[in-house]
C-alpha positions in Angstrom: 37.4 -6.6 36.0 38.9 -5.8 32.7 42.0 -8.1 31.4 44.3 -6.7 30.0 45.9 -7.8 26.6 49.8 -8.2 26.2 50.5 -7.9 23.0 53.9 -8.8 21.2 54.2 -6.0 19.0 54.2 -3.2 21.8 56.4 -0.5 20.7 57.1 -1.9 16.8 55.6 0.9 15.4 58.3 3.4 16.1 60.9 0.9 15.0 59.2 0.2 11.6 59.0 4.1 11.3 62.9 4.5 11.9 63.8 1.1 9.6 61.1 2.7 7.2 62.5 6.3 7.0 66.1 4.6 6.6 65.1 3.1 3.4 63.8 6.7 1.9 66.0 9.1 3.2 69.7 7.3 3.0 69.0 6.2 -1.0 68.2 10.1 -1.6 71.1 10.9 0.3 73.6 8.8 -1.7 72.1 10.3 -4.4 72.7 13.9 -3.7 75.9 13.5 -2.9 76.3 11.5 -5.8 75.4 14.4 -7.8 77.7 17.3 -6.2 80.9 16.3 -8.1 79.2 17.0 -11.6 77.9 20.4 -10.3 81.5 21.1 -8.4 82.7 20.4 -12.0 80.1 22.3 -13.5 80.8 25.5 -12.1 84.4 25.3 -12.3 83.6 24.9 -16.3 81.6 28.3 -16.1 84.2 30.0 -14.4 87.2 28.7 -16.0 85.3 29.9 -19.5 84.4 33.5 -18.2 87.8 34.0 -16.9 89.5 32.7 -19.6 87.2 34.5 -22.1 87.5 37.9 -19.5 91.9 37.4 -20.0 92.0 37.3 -23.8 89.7 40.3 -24.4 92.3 42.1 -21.9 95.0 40.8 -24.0 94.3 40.4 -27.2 97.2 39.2 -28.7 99.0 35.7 -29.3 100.2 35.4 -25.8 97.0 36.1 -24.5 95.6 32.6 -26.0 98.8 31.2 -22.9 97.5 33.4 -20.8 94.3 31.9 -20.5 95.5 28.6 -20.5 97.6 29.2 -18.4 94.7 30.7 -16.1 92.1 28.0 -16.8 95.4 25.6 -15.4 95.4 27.4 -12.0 91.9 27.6 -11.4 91.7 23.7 -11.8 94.7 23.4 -9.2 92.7 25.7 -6.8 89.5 23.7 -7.1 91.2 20.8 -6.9 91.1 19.2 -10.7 93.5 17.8 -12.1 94.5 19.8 -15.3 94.6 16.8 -17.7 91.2 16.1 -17.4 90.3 20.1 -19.0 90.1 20.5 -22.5 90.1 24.4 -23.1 89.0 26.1 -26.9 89.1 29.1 -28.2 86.5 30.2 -30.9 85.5 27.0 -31.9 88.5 25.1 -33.4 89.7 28.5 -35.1 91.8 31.5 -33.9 89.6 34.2 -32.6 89.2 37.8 -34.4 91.5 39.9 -32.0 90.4 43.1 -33.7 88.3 45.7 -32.2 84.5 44.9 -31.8 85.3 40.9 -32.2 84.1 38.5 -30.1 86.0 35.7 -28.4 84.3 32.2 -27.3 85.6 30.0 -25.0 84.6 26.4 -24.8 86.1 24.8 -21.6 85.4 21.1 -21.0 86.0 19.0 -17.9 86.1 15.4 -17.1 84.3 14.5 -14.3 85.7 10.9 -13.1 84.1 8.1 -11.9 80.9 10.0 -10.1 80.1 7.6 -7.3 81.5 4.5 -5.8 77.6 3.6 -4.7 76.2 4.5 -8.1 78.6 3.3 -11.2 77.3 5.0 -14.0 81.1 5.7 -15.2 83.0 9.0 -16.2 80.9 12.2 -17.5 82.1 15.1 -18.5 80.6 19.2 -18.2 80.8 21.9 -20.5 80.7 25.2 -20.7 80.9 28.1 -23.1 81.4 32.0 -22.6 81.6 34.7 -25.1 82.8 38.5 -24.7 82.9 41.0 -26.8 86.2 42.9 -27.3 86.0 46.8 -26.9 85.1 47.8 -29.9 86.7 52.0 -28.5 89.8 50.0 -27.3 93.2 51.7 -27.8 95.5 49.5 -29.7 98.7 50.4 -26.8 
């Protein structure tokens, strides 16, 4: 005759695995997402700067300094940004050279607000920079 011993803990083992993956995976979680905004932001900022950059060397002329803006303004309504919070340079804080063979650098900074409500580390803000070369065989029409 063998007893048998009852114990109190039957069947804790898969609860302290749930309760025990809970407190590693939802931290890493809030994290990630935490995180997304600043790349969202991120890549906007590259490809407000190429395009920007792209739209001058096309049109290189006064105008084509609100052209870009104008383009950079867009692109933040389509992803979503709000345009106040982009900060958009051309060359530095000088006019580009708009002659053949020059090279135009644009500098487009965004404000990312308030990252996460679970994490407050504040506002941050990305940047990026692109520089193209104008044609330096380009007909001046």
């Amino acid at each position: 005759m063998s007893k048998r011993v009852m114990s109190s803990e039957r069947g804790a083992s898969p609860l302290e695995l749930a309760m025990g993956l809970m407190l590693i995976v939802v931290p890493v979680a809030v994290m990630v997402l935490s995180v997304a905004p600043v790349l969202e932001h991120h890549n906007f900022a590259r490809r407000a700067a190429a395009e920007a950059a792209r739209t001058l060397v096309l049109n290189p002329t006064e105008s084509g300094y609100l052209h870009a803006r104008n383009l950079v303004r867009t692109l933040a309504v389509g992803h979503n940004i709000d345009p106040g919070l982009i900060d958009v340079r051309f060359c530095g804080e000088d006019l580009c050279s708009l002659e053949r063979g020059g090279v135009v650098t644009v500098e487009v900074v965004v404000g990312v607000p308030e990252v996460s409500a679970f994490l407050p580390i504040g506002d941050m803000t990305v940047t990026a920079i692109h520089a193209e070369q104008i044609d330096p065989y380009r007909s001046r029409s």
